[in-house]
Rosetta silent file (secondary structure, phi, psi, omega in degrees, C-alpha in Angstrom):
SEQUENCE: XXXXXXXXXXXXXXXXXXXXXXXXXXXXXXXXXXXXXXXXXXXXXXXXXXXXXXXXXXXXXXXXXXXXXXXXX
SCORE:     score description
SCORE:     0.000 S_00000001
   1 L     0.000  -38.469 -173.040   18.304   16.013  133.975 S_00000001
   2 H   -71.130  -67.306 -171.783   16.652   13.191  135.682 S_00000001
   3 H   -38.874  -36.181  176.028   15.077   11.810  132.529 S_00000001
   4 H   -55.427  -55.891 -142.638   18.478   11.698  130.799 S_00000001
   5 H   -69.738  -33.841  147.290   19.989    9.635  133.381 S_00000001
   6 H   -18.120  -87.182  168.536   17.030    7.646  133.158 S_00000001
   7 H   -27.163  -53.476 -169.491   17.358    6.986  129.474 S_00000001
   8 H   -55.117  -59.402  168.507   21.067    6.650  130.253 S_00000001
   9 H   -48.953  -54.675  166.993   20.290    3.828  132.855 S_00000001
  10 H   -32.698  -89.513 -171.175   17.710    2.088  130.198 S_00000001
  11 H   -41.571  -17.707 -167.041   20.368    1.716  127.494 S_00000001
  12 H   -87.612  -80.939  176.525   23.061    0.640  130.153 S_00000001
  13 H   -14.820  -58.577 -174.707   20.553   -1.701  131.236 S_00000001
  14 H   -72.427  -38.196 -169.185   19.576   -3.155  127.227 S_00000001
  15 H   -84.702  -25.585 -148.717   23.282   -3.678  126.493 S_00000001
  16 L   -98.342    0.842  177.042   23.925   -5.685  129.438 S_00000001
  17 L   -66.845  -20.320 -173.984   20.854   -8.240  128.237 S_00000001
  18 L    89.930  177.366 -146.359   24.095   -9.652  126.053 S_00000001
  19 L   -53.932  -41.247 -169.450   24.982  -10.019  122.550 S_00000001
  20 L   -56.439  -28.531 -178.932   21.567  -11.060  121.627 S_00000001
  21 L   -87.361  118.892  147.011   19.635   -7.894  122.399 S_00000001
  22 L    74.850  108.907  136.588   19.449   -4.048  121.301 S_00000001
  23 L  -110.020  -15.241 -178.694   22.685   -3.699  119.877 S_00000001
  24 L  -102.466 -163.278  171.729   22.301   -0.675  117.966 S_00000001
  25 L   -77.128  -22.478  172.813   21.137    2.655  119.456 S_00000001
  26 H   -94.328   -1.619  179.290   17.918    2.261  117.570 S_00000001
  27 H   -91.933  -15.985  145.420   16.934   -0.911  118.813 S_00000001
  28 H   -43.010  -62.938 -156.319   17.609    0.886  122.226 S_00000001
  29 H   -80.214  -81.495  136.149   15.769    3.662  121.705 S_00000001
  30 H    41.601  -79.313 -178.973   12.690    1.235  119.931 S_00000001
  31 H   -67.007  -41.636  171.859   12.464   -0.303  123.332 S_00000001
  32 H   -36.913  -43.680 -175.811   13.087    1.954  125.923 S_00000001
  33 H   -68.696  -36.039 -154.130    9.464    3.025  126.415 S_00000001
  34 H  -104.480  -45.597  163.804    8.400   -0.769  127.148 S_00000001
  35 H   -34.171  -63.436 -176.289   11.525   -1.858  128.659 S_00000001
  36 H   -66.095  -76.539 -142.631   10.595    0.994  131.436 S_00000001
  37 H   -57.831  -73.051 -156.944    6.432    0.520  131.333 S_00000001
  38 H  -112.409   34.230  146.373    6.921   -3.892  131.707 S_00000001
  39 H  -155.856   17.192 -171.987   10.297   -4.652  132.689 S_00000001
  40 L   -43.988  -38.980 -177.772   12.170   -2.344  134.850 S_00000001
  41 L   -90.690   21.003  169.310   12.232   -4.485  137.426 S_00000001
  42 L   -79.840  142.367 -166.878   14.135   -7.445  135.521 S_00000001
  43 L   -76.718 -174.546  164.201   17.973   -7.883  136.473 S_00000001
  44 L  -111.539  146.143  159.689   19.742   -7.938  132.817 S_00000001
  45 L   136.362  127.335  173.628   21.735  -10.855  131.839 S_00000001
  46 L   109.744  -32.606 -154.503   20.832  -14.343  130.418 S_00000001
  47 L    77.490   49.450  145.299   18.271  -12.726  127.728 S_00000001
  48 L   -55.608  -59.860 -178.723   15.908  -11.571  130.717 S_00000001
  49 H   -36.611  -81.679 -172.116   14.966   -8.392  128.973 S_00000001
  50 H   -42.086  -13.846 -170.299   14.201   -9.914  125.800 S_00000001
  51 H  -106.355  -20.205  162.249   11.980  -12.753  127.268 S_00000001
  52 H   -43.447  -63.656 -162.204   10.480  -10.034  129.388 S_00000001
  53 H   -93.467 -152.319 -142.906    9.596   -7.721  126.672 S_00000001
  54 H    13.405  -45.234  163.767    8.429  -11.412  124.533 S_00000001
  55 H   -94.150    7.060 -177.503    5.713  -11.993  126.816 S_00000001
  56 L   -93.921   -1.936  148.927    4.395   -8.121  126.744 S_00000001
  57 L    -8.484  -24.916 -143.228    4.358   -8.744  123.055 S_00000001
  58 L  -134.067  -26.437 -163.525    1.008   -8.102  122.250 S_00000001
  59 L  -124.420   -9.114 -168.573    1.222   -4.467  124.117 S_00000001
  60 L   -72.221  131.945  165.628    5.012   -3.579  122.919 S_00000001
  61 L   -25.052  111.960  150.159    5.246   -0.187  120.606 S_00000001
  62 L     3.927  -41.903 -117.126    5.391   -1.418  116.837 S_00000001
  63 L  -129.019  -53.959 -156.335    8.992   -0.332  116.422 S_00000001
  64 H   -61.775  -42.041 -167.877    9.643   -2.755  120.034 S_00000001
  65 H   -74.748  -11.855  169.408    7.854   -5.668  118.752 S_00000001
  66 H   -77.134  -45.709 -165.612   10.004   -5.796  115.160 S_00000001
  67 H   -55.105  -65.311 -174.679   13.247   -5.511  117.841 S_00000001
  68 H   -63.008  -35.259  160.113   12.040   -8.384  119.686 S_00000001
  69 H   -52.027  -23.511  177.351   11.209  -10.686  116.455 S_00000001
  70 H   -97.737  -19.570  165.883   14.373  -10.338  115.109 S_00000001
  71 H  -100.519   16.606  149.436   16.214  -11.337  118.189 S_00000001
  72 L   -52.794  129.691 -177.693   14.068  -14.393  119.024 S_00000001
  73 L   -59.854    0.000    0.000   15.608  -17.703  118.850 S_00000001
């Protein structure tokens, strides 16, 4: 039970990075491990996440590091 709400909190968390970020469920999901391991403790808003998860680049899951290249300016 706790991990869902986890998860639940994650995804709450990724849409609330704004338009730029995660918009589908799989670019959610993609992220979610590395969002939690290097950026839990970033507020959302502004494109925090995403610049967050941009300089952990190098260490992001495969699947996270295609997410973040396509929503880089």
């Amino acid at each position: 039970m706790r991990a869902k709400i986890n998860v639940v909190a994650i995804a709450l968390a990724l849409l609330a990075a704004g338009n730029a970020f995660a918009q589908t469920a799989a670019e959610r999901e993609a992220c979610a491990a590395d969002y939690q391991k290097f950026c839990s403790d970033v507020a959302p808003g502004g494109g925090k996440i995403l610049e967050c998860l941009a300089k952990q680049k190098d260490q992001l899951s495969p699947a996270c590091q295609k997410v973040v290249e396509t929503h880089q300016k």
